[in-house]
Every structure is written in structure tokens, then in C-alpha cells.
SERO-4910 file (N, C-alpha, C, O; in steps of 0.05 Angstrom, whole numbers):
BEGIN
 pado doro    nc1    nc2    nc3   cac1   cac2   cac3    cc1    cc2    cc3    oc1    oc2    oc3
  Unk    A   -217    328  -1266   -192    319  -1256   -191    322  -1226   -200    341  -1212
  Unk    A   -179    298  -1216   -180    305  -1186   -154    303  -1168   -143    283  -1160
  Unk    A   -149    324  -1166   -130    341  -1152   -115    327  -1128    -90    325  -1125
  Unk    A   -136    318  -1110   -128    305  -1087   -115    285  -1091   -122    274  -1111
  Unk    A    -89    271  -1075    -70    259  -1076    -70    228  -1057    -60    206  -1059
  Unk    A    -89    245  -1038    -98    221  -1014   -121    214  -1016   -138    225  -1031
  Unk    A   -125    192  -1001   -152    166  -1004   -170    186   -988   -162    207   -978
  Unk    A   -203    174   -987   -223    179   -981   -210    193   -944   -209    217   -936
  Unk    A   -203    171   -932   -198    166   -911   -187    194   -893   -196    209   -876
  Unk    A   -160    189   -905   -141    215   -904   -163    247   -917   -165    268   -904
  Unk    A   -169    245   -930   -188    269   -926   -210    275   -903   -213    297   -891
  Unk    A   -222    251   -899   -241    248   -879   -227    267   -856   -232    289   -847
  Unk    A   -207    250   -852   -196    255   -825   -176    287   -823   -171    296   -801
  Unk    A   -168    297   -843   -158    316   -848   -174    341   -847   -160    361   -841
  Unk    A   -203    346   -852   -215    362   -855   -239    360   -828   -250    380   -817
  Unk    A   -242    330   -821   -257    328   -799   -245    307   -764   -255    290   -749
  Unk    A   -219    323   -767   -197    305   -753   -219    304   -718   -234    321   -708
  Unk    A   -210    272   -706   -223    258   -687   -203    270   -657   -178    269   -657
  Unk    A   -215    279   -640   -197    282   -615   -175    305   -605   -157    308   -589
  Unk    A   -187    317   -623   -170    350   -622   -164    354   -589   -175    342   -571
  Unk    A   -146    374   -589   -142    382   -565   -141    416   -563   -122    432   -561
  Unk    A   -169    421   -565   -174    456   -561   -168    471   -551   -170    465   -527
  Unk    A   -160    496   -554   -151    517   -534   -160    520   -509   -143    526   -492
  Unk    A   -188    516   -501   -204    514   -481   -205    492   -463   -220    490   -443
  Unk    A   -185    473   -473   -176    449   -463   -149    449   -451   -138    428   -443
  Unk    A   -139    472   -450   -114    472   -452    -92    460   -420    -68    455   -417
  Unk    A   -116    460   -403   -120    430   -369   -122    417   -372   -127    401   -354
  Unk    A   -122    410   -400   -135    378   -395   -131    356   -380   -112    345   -392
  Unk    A   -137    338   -357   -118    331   -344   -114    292   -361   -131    276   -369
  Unk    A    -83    291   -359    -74    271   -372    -58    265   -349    -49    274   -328
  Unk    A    -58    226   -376    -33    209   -344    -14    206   -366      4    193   -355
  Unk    A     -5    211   -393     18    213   -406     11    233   -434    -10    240   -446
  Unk    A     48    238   -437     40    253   -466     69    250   -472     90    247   -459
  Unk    A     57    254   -505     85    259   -523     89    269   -536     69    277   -548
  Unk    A    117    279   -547    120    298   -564    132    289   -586    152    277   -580
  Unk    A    127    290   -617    142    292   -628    143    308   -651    125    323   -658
  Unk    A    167    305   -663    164    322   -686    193    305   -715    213    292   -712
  Unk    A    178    316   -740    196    306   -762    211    329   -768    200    351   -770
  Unk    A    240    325   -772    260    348   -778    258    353   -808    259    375   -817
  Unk    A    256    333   -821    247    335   -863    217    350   -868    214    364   -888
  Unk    A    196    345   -848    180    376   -858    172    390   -836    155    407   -842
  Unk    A    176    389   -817    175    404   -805    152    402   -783    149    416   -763
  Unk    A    138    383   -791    112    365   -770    122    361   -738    144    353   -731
  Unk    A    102    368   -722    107    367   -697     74    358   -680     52    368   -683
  Unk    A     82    337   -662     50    330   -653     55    317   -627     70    299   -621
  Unk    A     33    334   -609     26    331   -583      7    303   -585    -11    304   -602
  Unk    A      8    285   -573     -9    270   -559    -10    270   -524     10    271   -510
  Unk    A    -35    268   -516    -50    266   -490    -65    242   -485    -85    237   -498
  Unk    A    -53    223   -461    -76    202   -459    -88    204   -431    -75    218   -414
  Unk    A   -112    192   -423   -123    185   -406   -114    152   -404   -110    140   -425
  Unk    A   -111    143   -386   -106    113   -381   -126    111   -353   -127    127   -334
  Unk    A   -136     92   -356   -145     70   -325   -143     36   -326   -147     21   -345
  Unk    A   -138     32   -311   -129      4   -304   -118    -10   -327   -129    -31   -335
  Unk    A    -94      2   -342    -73     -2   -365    -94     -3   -392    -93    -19   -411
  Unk    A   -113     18   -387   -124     20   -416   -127     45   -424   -139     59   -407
  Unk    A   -121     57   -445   -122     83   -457   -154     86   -453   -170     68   -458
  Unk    A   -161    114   -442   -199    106   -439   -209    145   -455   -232    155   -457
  Unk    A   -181    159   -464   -181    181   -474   -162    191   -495   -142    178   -500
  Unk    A   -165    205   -502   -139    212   -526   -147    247   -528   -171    253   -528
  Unk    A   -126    267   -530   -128    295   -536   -100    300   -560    -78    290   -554
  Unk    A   -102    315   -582    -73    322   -589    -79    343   -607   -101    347   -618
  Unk    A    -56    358   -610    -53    376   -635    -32    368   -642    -12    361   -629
  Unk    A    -36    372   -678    -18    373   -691    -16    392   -709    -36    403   -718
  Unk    A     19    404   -720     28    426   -731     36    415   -762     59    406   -761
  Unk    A     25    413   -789     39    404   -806     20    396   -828      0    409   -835
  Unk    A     26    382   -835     12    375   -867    -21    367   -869    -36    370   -849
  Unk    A    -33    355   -897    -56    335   -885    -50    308   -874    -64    298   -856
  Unk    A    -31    297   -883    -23    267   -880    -20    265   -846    -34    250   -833
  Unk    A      0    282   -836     11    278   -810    -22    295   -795    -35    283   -779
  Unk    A    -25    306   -799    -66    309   -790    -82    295   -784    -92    294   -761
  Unk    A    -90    277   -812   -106    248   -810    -95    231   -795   -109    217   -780
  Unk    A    -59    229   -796    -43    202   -788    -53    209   -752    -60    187   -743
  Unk    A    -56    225   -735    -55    232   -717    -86    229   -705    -95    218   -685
  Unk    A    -98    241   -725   -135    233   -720   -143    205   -714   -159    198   -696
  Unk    A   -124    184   -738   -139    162   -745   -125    144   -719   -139    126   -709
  Unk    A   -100    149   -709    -84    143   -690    -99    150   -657    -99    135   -637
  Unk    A   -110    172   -658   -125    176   -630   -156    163   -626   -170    163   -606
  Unk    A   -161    154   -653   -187    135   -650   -179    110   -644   -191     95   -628
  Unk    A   -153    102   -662   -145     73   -657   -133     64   -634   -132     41   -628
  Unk    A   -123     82   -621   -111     75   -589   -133     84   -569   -127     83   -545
  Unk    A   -152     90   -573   -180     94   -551   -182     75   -545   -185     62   -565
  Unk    A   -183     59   -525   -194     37   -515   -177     19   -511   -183     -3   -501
  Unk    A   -154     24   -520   -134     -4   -527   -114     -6   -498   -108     12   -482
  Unk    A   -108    -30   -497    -89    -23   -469    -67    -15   -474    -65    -19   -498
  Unk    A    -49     -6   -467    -19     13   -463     -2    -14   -484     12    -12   -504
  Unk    A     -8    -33   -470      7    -47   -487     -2    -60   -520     12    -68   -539
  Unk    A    -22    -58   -518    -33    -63   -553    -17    -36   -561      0    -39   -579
  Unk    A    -20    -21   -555    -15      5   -570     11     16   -572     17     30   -592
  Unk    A     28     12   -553     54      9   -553     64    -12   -580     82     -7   -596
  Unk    A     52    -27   -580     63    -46   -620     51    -40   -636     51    -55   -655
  Unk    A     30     -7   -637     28      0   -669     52      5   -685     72     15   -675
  Unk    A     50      1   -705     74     13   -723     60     35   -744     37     34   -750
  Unk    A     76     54   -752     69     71   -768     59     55   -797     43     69   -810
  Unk    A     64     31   -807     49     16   -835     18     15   -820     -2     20   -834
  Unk    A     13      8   -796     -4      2   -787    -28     25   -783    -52     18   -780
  Unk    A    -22     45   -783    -39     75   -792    -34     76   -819    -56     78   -831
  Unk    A    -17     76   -831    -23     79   -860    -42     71   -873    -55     86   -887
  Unk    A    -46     36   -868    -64     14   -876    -83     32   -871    -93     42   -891
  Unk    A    -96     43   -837   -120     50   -831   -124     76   -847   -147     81   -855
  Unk    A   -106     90   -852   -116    114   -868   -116    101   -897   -130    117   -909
  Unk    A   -110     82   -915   -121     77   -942    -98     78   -956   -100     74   -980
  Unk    A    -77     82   -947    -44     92   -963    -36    121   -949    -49    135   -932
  Unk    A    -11    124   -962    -13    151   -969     18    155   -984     36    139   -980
  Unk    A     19    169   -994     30    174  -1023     67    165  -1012     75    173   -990
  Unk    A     76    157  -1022    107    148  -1020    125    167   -998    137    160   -977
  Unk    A    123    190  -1008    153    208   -995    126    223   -968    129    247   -964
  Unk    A    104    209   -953     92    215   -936    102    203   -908     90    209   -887
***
């Protein structure tokens, strides 16, 4: 029986999350960041970008919270690498979902 709830994907990225932002990093130097957080569980997540000439050319973040909001954040700092401010500015959250494989309804 298999226990796990989430796709291949969402594990991938949950156990081997892309773009961390390490203690030893903790200068990193960035040209924006954001904060957010969900008040229903309690999830909270730093993003860090590098930008040059209106293109994201770095990504750093931590996140506080589940596996879902983990992966969602991993698979999110690979998919805005490279992208310009404005591709990335019209992701929508279905649009990480898709890339993580689903993820379970009340996620």
C-alpha cells in the first residue's frame, strides 16, 4: 500500500527541493524578494531573485510548512530561472500545480 498522497514530482521536489536558500547564504545579495505566508496552515515562504536586464538569472528561498508548499516553491524557483520579470509575473498557482503533477484538493 502506498501511503504517499502526492505525484512522483511533488516528492522529487520535497525531499530534493531546487534553490534553497542556506544559512551560509544568509547575504545573499538580491534585486527583489517576497514574503508570503497562508493563514489556514500556517505556510510561510521567502523568495530571492537575481534579475539582469528584466530577466530572473537567480532564484534563493526558504520555505516553513508542508511537502506541497516545499515542492510548490522548488518547482517555482526552477520555473522562474531564466524567465523575464514579466513571463513570471503571469504564473498562476494552477500553473505550478500542472508542473508538480497535481496535488491533492484541500492543497
Amino acid at each position: 500500500m502506498n501511503d504517499w498522497l502526492y505525484s512522483d514530482t511533488v516528492k522529487e521536489h520535497f525531499t530534493n527541493p531546487r534553490n534553497v536558500l542556506y544559512e551560509n547564504e544568509s547575504t545573499w545579495k538580491h534585486d527583489g524578494r517576497g514574503v508570503i505566508g497562508n493563514i489556514k496552515c500556517g505556510d510561510q515562504m521567502l523568495m530571492l531573485i537575481r534579475v539582469k536586464d528584466d530577466m530572473i538569472v537567480d532564484v534563493r528561498w526558504k520555505t516553513y510548512g508542508c511537502a506541497s508548499a516545499i515542492a510548490s516553491t522548488s518547482i517555482l524557483s526552477e520555473t522562474i530561472k531564466g524567465m523575464l520579470i514579466s513571463e513570471a509575473y503571469k504564473l498562476k498557482p494552477d500553473d505550478i500545480v500542472a508542473r508538480l503533477n497535481g496535488l491533492p484538493p484541500n492543497k
